[in-house]
C-alpha positions in Angstrom: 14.4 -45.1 52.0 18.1 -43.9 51.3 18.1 -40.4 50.0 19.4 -39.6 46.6 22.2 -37.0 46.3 23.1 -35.0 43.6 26.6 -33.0 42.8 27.3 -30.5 40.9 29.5 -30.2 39.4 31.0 -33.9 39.0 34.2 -32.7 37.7 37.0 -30.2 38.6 40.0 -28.9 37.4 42.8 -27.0 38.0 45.2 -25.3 36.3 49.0 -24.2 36.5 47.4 -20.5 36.4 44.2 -21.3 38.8 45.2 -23.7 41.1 44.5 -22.0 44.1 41.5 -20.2 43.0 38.6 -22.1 45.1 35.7 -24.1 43.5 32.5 -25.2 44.7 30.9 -28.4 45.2 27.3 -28.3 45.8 25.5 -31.8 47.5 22.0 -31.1 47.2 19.3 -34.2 48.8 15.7 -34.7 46.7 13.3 -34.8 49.1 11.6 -37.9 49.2 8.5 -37.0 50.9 8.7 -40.5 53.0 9.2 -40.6 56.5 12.7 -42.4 57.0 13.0 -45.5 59.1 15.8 -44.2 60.5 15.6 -41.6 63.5 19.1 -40.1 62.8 20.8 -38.2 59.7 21.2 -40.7 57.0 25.3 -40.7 55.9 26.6 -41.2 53.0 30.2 -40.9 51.6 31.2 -39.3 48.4 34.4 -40.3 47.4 36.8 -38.4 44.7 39.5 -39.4 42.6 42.6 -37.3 41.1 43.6 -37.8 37.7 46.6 -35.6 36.9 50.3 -36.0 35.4 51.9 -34.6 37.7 53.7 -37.0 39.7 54.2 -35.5 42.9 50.7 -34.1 43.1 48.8 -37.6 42.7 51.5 -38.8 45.7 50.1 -36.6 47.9 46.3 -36.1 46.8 45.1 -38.9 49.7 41.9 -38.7 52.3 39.2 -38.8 49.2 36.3 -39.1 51.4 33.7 -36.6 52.4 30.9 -37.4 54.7 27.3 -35.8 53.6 24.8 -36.4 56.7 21.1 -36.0 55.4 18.1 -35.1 57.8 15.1 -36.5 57.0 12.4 -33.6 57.1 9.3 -36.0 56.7 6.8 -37.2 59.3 4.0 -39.4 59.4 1.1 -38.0 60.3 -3.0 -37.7 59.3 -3.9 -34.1 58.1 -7.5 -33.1 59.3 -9.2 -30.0 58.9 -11.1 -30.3 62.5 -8.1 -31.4 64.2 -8.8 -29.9 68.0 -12.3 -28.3 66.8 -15.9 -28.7 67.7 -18.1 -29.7 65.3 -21.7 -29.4 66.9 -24.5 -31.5 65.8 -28.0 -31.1 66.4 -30.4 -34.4 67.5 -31.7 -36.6 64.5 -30.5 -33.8 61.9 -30.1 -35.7 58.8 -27.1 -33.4 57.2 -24.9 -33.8 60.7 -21.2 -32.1 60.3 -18.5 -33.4 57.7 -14.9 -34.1 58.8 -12.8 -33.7 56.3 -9.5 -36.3 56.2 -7.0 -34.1 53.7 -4.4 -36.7 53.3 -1.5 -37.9 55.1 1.7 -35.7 56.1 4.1 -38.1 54.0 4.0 -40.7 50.9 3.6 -43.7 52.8 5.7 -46.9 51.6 2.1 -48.9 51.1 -1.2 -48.2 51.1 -2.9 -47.4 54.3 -6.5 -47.7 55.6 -8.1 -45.0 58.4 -10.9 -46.1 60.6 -12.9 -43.7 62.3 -15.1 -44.7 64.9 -17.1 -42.5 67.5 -16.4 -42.6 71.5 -20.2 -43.1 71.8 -21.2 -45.4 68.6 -24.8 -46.0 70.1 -25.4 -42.0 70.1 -22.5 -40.8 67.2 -22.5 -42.4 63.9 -19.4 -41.9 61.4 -19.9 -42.5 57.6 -17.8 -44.2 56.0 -15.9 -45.8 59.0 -13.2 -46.7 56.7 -11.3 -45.2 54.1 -8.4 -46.0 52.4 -5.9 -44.1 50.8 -3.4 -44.8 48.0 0.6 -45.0 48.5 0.5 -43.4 44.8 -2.2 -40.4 46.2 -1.2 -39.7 49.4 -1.2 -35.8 49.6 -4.8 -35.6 48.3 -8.1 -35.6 50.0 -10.4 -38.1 51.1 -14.0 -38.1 50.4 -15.4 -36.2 53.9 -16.8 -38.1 56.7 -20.3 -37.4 58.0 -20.7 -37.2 61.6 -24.4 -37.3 62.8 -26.4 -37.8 66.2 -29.2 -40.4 66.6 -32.8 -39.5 67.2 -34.5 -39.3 70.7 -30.9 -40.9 72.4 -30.0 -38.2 74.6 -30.9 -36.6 78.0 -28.8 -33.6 77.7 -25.9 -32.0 76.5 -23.3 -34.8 75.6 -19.7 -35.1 74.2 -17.9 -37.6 71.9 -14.6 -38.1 70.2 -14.2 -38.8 66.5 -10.6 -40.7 66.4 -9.1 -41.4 63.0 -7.1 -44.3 63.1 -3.8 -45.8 60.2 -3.4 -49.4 59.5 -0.6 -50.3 57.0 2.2 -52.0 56.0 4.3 -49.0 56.4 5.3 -49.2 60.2 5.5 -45.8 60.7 1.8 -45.4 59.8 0.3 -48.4 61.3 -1.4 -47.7 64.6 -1.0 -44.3 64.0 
């Protein structure tokens, strides 16, 4: 999504007694909070006009154009709060661990739906396997996962990953 720009201030002006005093032009960006389609600074061009009496001054005001290149400072991401961590479960314990989904990294441009689903589904169960969260309440939580281990299943110590999953419309969230 283009950026929006702002400029302050929109007009100038210059006097017979402060014509060469400089003046600032500040072009601030709004943050958009959307991960941009496009993987380079966004450009835009501000053009200016002179309005003035003088004659010879409006001959030579020419090259109105100034290039403003935004960055986009937003990624796509899921936000977990057991990203990389361990979360230990003991055999048949009805409570198991929660994983807690805290929202997504950036307003996404549609809603977006996470499946999580155990490495080992016949020994690790995941509840809800689906959420889905909002375009319009993206940066807040999701209700927590449980994560619990099935009764008499195991022969040992064993491992599984919990992988959270995006499906949308909004490409840069879908497969994520």
């Amino acid at each position: 999504t283009p950026a929006s720009l702002h400029v302050a201030p929109r007009n100038l002006t210059f006097a017979p007694a402060t014509w060469s005093t400089p003046q600032t032009v500040v072009v601030r960006a709004n943050d958009d909070d959307v991960d941009s389609a496009a993987s380079e600074p966004e450009a835009f061009t501000l053009t200016y006009a002179v309005a003035t009496t003088d004659t010879v001054f409006r001959g030579k005001a020419t090259d109105l154009v100034v290039v403003v290149r935004v960055l986009d400072n937003d990624t796509a991401a899921i936000r977990l709060n057991h990203s990389g961590e361990v979360l230990a479960l003991t055999e048949g314990d009805a409570q198991g661990a929660t994983m807690g989904i805290l929202g997504l990294a950036s307003r996404p441009l549609a809603n977006v739906t996470l499946r999580v689903t155990s490495s080992l589904p016949q020994l690790i169960t995941v509840s809800p396997a689906v959420l889905t969260v909002v375009r319009g309440a993206w940066n807040q939580a999701t209700p927590t996962v449980q994560v619990r281990a099935l009764v008499g299943k195991y022969g040992g110590q064993v491992s599984s990953s919990i992988t959270v999953t995006a499906e949308s419309a909004d490409p840069k969230y879908n497969g994520l």
